[in-house]
N, C-alpha and C positions, 0 to 999 in steps of 0.2 A: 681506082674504081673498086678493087677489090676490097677494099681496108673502110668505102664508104660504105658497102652494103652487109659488112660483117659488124659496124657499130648499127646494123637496124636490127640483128636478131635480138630476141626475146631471151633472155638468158635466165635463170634459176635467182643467179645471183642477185641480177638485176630487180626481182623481185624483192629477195631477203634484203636486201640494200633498202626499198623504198617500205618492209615492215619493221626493219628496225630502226628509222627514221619515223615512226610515229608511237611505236613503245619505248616505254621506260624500260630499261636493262631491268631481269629479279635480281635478286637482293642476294648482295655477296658472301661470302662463308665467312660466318662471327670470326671477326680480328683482320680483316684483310680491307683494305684501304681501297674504297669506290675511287677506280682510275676512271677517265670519258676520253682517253686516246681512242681511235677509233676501230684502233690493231686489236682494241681487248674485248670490244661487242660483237668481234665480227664483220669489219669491213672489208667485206664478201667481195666487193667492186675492186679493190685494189689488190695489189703483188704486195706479197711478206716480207721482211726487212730484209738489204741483203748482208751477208753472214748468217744466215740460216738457214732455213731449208730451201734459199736461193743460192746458194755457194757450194760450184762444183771444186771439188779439189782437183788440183792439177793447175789452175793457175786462175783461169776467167772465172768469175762470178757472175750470176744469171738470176734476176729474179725470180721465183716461184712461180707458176703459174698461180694467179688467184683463184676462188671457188667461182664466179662470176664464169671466167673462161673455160675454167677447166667443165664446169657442169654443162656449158653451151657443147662447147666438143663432146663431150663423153654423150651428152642428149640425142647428138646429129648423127652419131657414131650409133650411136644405140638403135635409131630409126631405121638407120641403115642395114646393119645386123641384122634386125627382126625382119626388117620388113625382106632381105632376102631368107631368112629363116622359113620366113612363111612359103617364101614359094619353094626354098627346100624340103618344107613338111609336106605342102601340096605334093610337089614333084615325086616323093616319095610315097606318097598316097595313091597317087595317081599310077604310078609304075607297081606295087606291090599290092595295095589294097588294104582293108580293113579286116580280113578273116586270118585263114591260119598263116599264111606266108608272111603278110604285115605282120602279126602276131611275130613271127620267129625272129624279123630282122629288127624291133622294137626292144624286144629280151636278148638277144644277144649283141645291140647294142649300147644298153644299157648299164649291162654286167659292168664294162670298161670303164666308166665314171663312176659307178657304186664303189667299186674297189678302188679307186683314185680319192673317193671320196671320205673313204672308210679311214684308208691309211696314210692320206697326206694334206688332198683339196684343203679340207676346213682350215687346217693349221695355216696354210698360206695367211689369209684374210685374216683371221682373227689371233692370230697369237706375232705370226712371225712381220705382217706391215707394220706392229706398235714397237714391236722388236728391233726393226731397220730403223724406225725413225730414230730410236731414242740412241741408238749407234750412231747416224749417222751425229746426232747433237753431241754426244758427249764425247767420242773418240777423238784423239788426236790428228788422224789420218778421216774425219769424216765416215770411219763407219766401213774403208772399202777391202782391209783384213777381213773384216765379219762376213761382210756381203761375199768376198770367197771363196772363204769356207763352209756358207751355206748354200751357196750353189752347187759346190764340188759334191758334198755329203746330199745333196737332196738329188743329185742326178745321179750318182749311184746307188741309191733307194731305190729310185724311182725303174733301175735297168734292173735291178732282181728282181721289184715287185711285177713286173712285166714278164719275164721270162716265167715267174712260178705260175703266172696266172694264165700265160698263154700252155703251158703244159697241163695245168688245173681244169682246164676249159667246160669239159664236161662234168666234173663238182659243180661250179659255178651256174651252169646252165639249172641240174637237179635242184640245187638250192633255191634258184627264181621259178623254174616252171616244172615243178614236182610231176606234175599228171599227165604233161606232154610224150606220146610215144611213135614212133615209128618215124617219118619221113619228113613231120614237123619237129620233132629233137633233133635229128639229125644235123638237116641242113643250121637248127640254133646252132649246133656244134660248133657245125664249119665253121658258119659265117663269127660264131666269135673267136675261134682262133684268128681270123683277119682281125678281128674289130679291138683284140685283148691286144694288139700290135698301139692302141693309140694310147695306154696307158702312159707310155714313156712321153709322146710328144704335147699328150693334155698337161702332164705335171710338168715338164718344161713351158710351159705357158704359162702355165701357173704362178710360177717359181720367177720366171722373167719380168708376169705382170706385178708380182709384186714388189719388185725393187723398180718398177718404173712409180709404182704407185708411193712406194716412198718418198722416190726422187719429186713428187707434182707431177708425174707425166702419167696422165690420164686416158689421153687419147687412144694412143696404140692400142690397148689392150680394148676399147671398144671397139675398133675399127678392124681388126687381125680376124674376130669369127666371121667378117664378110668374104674373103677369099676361101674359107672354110664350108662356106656355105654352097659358093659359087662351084665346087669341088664335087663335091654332093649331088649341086642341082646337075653340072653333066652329066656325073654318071647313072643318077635316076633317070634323065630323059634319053641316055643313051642304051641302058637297060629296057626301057618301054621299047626304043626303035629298035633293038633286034630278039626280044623275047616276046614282043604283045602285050595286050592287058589282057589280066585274070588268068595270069600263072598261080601255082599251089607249089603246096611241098613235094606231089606227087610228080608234076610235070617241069622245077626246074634241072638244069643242067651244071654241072659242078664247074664252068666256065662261067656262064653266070650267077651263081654262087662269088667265086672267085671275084667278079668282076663288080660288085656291090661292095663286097667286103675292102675290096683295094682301094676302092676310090673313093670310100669314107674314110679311111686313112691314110691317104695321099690328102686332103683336107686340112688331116690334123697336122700333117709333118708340114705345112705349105701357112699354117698359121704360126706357128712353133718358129719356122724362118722369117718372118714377118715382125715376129715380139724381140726377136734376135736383132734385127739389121735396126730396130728403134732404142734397144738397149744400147749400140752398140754407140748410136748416133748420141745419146746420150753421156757418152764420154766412160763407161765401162768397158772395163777388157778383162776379159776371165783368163785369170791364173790357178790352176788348182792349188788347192790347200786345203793339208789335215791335222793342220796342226790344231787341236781343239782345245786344250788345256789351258784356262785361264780365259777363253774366247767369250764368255758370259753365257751358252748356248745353256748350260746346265742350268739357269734361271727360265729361259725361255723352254725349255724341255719339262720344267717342271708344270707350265702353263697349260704346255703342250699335253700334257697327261691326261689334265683335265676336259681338255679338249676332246681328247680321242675318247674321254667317255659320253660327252654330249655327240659327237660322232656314228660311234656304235650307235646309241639311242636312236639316232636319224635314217641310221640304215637297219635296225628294226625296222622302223613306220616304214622304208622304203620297202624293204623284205616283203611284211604286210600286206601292202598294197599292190605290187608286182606279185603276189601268188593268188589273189583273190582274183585280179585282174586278167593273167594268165589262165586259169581255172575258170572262169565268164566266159572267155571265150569258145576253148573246148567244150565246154556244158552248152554253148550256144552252138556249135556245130554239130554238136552230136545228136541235138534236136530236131535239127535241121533246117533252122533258121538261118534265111538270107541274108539279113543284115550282118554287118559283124557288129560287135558289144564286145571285144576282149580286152587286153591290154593296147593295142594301135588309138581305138576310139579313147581310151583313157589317156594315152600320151599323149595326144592332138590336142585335145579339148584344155590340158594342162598348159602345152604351148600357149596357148591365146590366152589361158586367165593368167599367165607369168606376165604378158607384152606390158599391160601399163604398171605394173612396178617394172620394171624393168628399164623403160625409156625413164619415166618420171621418176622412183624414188631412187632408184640405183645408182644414178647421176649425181643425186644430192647425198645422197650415203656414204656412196665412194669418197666423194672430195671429204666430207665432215670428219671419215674416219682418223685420218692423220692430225688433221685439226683440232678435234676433242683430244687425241692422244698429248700434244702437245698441253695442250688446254692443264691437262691431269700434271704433266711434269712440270707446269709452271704452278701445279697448287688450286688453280681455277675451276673447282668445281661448279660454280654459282655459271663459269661461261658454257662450260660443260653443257647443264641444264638449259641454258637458255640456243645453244646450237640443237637440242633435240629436240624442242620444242617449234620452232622455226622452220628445220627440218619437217617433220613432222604434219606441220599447218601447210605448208606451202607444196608438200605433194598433195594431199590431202583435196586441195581445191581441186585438181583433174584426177586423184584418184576415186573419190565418190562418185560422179558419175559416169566415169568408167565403167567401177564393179553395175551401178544400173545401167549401165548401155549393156552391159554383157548380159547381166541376167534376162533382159528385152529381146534384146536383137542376137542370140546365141544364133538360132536355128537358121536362119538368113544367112549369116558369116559364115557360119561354117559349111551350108552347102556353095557360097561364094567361093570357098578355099577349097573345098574339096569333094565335090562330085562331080568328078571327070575319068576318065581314062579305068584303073581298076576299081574304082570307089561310085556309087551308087548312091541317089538323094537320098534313099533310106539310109544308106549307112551314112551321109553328113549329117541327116537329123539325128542319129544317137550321139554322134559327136556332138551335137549343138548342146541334147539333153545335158550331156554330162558336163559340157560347160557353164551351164545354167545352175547347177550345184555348186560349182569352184565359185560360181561369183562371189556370194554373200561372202566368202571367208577374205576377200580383196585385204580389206583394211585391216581386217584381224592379221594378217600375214607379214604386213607393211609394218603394224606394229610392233608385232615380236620381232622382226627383222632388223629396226631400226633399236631397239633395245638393245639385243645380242650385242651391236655395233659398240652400244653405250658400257656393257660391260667389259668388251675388249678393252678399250680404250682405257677404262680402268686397272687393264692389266690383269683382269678376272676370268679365266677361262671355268672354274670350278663351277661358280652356280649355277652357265647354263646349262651344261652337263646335269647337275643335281636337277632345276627346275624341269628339264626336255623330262623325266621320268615318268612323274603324273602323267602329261598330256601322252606319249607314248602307250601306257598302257590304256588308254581310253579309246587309243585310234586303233589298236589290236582288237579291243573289245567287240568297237562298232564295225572294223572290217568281216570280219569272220559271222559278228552276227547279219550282216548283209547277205553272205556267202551263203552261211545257210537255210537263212529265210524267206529271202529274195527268188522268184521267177527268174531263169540264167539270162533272160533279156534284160531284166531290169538290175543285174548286180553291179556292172561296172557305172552305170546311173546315179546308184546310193551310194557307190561307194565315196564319191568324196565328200558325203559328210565324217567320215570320220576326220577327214584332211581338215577339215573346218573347226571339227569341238578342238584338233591338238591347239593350232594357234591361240582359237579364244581362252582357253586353259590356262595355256603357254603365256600368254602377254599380259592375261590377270595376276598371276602368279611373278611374273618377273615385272612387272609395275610397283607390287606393292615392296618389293625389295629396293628397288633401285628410287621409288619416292623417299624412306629413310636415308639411304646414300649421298642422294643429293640432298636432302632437305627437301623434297615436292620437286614434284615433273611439271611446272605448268599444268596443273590436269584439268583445271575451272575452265582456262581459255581454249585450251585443246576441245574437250568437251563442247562449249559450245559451238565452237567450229564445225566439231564435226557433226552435230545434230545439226543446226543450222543447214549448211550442206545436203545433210541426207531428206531436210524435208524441203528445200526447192526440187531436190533430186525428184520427186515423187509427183507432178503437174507434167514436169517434164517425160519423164515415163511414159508418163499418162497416153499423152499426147505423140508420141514417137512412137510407141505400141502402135495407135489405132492409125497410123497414117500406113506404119506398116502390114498393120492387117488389113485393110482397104485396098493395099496392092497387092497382095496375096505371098507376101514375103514368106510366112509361116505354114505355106500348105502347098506352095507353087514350085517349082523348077528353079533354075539358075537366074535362068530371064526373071522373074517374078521376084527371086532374091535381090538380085544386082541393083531392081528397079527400087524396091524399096528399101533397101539398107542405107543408100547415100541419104535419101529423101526422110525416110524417118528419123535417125541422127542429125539429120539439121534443122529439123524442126525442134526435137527436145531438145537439142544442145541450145537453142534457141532462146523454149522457154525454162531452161532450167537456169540461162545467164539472168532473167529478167525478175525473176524470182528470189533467185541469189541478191543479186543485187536491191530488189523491193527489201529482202530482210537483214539487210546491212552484214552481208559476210565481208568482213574486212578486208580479207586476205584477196579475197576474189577482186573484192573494187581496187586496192592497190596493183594487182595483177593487169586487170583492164586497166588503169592510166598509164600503169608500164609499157604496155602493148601498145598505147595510142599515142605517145610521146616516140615511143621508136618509132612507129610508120610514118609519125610526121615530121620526126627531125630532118632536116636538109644537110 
C-alpha cells in the first residue's frame, strides 16, 4: 500500500525526466563524442551505475539514490521543516514580540550562525561535498581515510571556534547592535552566551550533512531541522505559559532568560543526534585521525581560501544589514512607536521570502550539486550546462509565481502567522511590508544560488568570492543610505532593497562568466521561460489581489486574513495555470501531464 501511494507523488525528477524527453541534449564540448546512453543527459528517473557513488565499502553495494527520489524526499522534508519553522517563527513572535526583547533574542541568535558561517558553514557545501565526492571516486578505500580526517579536524575547529565566541559574547553582540544600551544589550548578552553554545552542534550538522550529501543521502539532513524546530516551539510556548505576552528587557528574569537560551540549543544538540544516528546508519564509523600529510586537503584548503573570502564578503552584507536593522529598531522605540520595525520584523519577513526556494529550488540544487561535480570529472561540460539549465526552468515554474503570490498576498500571511500573543496586526503589517520588498529579488537570488553551485562544481571557489565584491559594496551603499534617509518606521521596509540590487549584480556578473566556461548557459530558452512565466504571472495577480481585497485581507484582522489568503491563491494560482498554459510554457504543460499521469495511474 505504501509503495503504491509513494509512485503517485509528483517528484522534481519526474518532471526533468518528461523535459528532457522532448529536448534535444546542447551540444557537446568540441572533440567529445555525442553519447544518447541515458546516464549521460540526466536520467533523473533512475539509480547511478553501481560501483560508483552506489558502492558502500565494506562489502554490500547499494544503488544511489536517483535525483527523481532524492528531490521527492529532500522536497517532503523540506515542507515539513518549513512549515514547522513557521510555527517556530510564530511561536517565538508570539512569546517575545516584535520590539526591543524580539529584537534582542533575533541578534543574539544570530551572532551563532554568522560566526558558523563566517568560518566554516560555506565551506561545507561548496568546496568540501565536491571534495568527498571526487575522494570517495578516486581513493582506493572509497574516500573513508579522508572523510576521517575531515571530520576529526572540523570537530576540533569547530570546539575552539565555540569556546572563543562564547567568552567573546559581548564583542560580538557590539559588532551587530552597536547602539543597543542598557537592559536590551544585556539580556542580547546572556542570551548569546546560551545561543554561541550552538556553534559546535550547527557545524556538526553541517559537517555530518555533508558526507551524507556525498553518500546520495539527501533525506536526513532535510528532515533533522524538524526536531529542531519542534525544540524551539516548546520552549516559546512554554516561555509564553509562565512569563505572559509583552515582556521587555526591562521586566524579564534571568530564569527566563536562561530558559529561551537553553532550549534553542537543546534543538540544536537534538538535530546534531539525528544527522549522527543517519550517518551512522549509513555504514560510517568515526575514527579520529590526524594524519594529514599527503590526505589531498592542501588542494581542498586552497579552494577553501577562496571561499572564506566570498564568505567574509557575505558576512559584510550580513553585518550591513543586522546594524541598520538593529538601529530601526531603537530609532523606532525611541520615537515611540508601537509597532516594531527592527531587526525581528526584518528576520520574519526573510523567513517566508527564503520558503519557496527552499522547498523548490534547494531540493533540485542539492541532488545536481554532486551530479554536475561528477559531470566536470568525467570532462562533461556540455551535461554540466544542460543540468543548470533544467534545474533552473523546472524551479522556475513554481518559483515565479511564488515571488507574485508573495509580493500580493505579503500583508494577509503575515498577519496569518504572526498576530497573536506578543505581536500585534500592526506589527504583522510591517512584517508583510518588508516581505513585499524581498519578493521581487526571488528569482534573482535562485539565480545566483544555482550559479555559485555551477562554480563549485567546477572546483571554483575564487570567483565567487571575487564577483560577491561588486554586489557587496552596493548593498553597504544602499543600507546605510536607507538608515539615514529613511523615517525609523520605514528603514527596515527599504532596507531589502539593497538585498535585491546584491543578487541582480551578483548573477549578472557571474552569468557572463560562466556563459564563456561553458560555452552559453541556455540563456534563449531560460529567458523565455522565464518571461513567459512572469507575464501569465501578472492576470493572475490581478485577480487574487482583488478577491483578496474584497474580503478585506489587506486592512482587516486575522479573521479577514485567514478568509482571504486561501481564497485569493486559488483563484490566481488558477488563472495564472490557464494563462501559462494559453502561452505554451513548456515546462509547466510537461509539469501538469506529469501531475495527471500520476493521479491517474492505478
Amino acid at each position: 500500500m505504501a509503495g503504491r501511494y509513494t509512485r503517485r507523488v509528483l517528484m522534481p525528477g519526474d518532471v526533468l525526466d518528461a523535459i528532457e524527453r522532448r529536448e534535444p541534449p546542447t551540444r557537446p564540448e568540441r572533440g567529445l563524442e555525442v553519447r544518447h546512453d541515458p546516464s549521460d543527459y540526466g536520467d533523473l528517473g533512475t539509480a547511478d551505475r553501481p560501483g560508483e557513488e552506489g558502492e558502500e565499502i565494506g562489502g554490500a553495494a547499494h544503488a544511489a539514490p536517483s535525483l527523481a527520489r532524492s528531490s521527492v524526499v529532500m522536497a517532503v522534508g523540506t515542507v515539513v521543516s518549513r512549515a514547522t519553522g513557521f510555527i517556530r517563527t510564530a511561536a517565538i513572535v508570539a512569546a517575545l514580540g516584535t520590539g526591543l526583547l524580539g529584537d534582542a533574542y533575533q541578534t543574539a541568535n544570530m551572532v551563532p550562525f554568522a560566526v558558523y558561517d563566517l568560518l566554516i558553514g560555506g565551506l561545507l557545501a561548496s568546496v568540501f561535498v565536491p571534495f568527498l565526492v571526487k575522494r570517495r571516486q578516486n581513493d582506493p578505500d572509497g574516500g573513508v581515510a579522508t572523510e576521517q580526517r575531515f571530520m576529526t579536524v572540523t570537530l576540533l575547529a569547530l570546539a575552539a571556534i565555540t569556546l572563543l565566541a562564547v567568552l567573546g559574547a559581548q564583542v560580538l553582540i557590539t559588532v551587530y547592535a552597536g547602539e543597543w544600551t542598557g537592559n536590551q544589550r544585556e539580556v542580547a548578552v546572556t542570551l548569546a552566551r546560551f545561543l554561541l553554545l550552538q556553534i559546535f552542534f550547527v557545524g556538526a550538522s553541517g559537517v555530518i550533512s555533508s558526507m551524507l550529501n556525498s553518500r546520495q543521502r539527501f533525506g536526513a539532513p532535510m528532515w533533522a531541522p524538524v526536531v529542531n524546530n519542534l525544540s524551539i516551539i516548546t520552549t516559546a510556548l512554554l516561555f509564553l505559559w509562565t512569563a505572559g505576552p509583552g515582556r521587555t528587557p526591562d521586566g524579564i528574569t534571568d530564569g527566563q532568560v536562561a530558559l529561551i537560551g537553553l532550549g534553542a540549543t537543546a534543538g540544536q544538540i537534538l538535530q546534531a543526534l539525528v544527522l549522527t544516528w543517519a550517518l551512522w546508519r549509513a555504514g560510517f564509523r568515526w575514527r579520529p585521525r590526524l594524519d594529514l600529510r599527503g590526505s589531498g586537503f592542501g588542494e581542498a584548503m586552497r579552494n577553501a581560501g577562496w571561499m572564506m573570502v566570498y564568505a567574509v564578503v557575505a558576512q559584510i552584507s550580513l553585518l550591513v544589514s543586522t546594524n541598520v536593522a538593529t538601529r530601526a529598531g531603537a530609532r523606532v522605540a525611541e520615537a515611540g512607536l508601537e509597532a516594531g520595525a527592527g531587526i525581528t520584523a526584518y528576520k520574519n519577513a526573510f523567513v517566508i521570502f527564503q520558503l519557496p526556494y527552499a522547498i523548490i529550488a534547494v531540493s533540485v540544487i542539492t541532488a545536481l550539486l554532486p551530479k554536475m561535480s561528477r559531470h566536470v570529472a568525467d570532462g562533461r561540460k556540455d551535461l554540466v550546462r544542460l543540468d543548470f539549465s533544467r534545474g533552473l526552468r523546472l524551479a522556475s515554474v513554481l518559483l515565479v509565481p511564488a515571488s507574485v503570490a508573495m509580493l500580493v498576498f505579503a500583508v494577509p500571511l503575515s498577519v496569518v502567522l504572526y498576530a497573536r500573543g506578543s505581536a500585534s496586526v500592526d506589527d504583522a503589517h510591517v512584517i508583510g511590508y518588508v516581505l513585499m520588498m524581498f519578493a521581487v529579488s526571488l528569482i534573482p537570488f535562485t539565480l545566483f544560488q544555482l550559479m555559485l553551485r555551477v562554480f563549485y562544481s567546477l572546483g571554483d571557489a575564487r570567483t565567487p568570492g571575487l564577483i560577491a565584491l561588486a554586489p557587496v559594496a552596493i548593498h553597504a551603499v544602499s543600507g546605510f543610505a536607507v538608515l539615514y534617509l529613511a523615517p525609523p518606521e520605514h528603514i527596515v521596509i527599504y532596507l531589502p532593497i539593497g538585498h535585491g540590487l546584491y543578487y541582480v549584480v551578483g548573477f549578472l556578473i557571474a552569468g557572463q562568466i560562466l556563459r564563456k566556461r561553458l560555452h552559453g548557459l541556455d540563456g534563449r530558452r531560460i529567458s523565455r521561460t522565464l518571461a513567459l512565466l512572469h507575464v501569465a504571472a501578472i492576470p493572475g495577480a490581478a485577480a487574487g489581489g482583488a478577491v483578496a481585497w474584497l474580503l478585506g485581507g489587506f486592512t482587516g484582522g486575522v479573521g479577514s486574513a485567514l478568509l482571504s489568503l486561501p481564497a485569493g491563491c486559488a483563484v490566481g494560482g488558477a488563472v495564472f495555470v490557464v494563462a501559462a498554459y494559453a502561452l505554451r510554457v513548456d515546462e509547466l504543460r510537461v509539469f501538469l501531464e506529469t501531475a495527471r499521469s500520476k493521479v491517474l495511474r492505478r
